[in-house]
N, C-alpha and C positions, 0 to 999 in steps of 0.2 A: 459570558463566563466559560461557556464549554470549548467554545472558539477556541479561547485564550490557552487555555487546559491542555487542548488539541495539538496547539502549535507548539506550547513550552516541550509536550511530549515528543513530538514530531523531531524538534530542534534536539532532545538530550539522543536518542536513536538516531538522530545522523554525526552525529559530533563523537557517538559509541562506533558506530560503523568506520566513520571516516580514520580514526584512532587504532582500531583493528587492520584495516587496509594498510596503513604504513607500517607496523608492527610487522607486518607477515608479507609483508610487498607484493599481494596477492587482492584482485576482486573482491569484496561478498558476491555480488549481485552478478549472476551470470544468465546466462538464458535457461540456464539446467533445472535453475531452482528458483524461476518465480512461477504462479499462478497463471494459467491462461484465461485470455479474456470470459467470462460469462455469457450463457449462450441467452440471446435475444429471444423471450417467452413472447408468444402473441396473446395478447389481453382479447376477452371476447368484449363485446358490446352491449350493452345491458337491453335489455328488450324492451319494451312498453307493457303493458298488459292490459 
């Protein structure tokens, strides 16, 4: 169910974007303005006791 949810969502935000993009004959998505990767945390190891 949330899949579903997921995707319908995912689908009406690209179909908004892609709509904008010819309207304005211009990108959204550029390098300027997405998120950089997240940094890689080292998990510790649980010990025994």
């Amino acid at each position: 169910m949330k899949i579903k949810m997921s995707r319908k969502g995912g689908a009406i935000a690209q179909k908004a974007r892609l709509e904008l993009e010819s309207k304005t004959g211009k990108s959204v998505v550029t390098g300027d303005n997405f998120l950089p990767p997240e940094k890689q945390v080292k998990k510790l190891k649980k010990s025994k006791k």
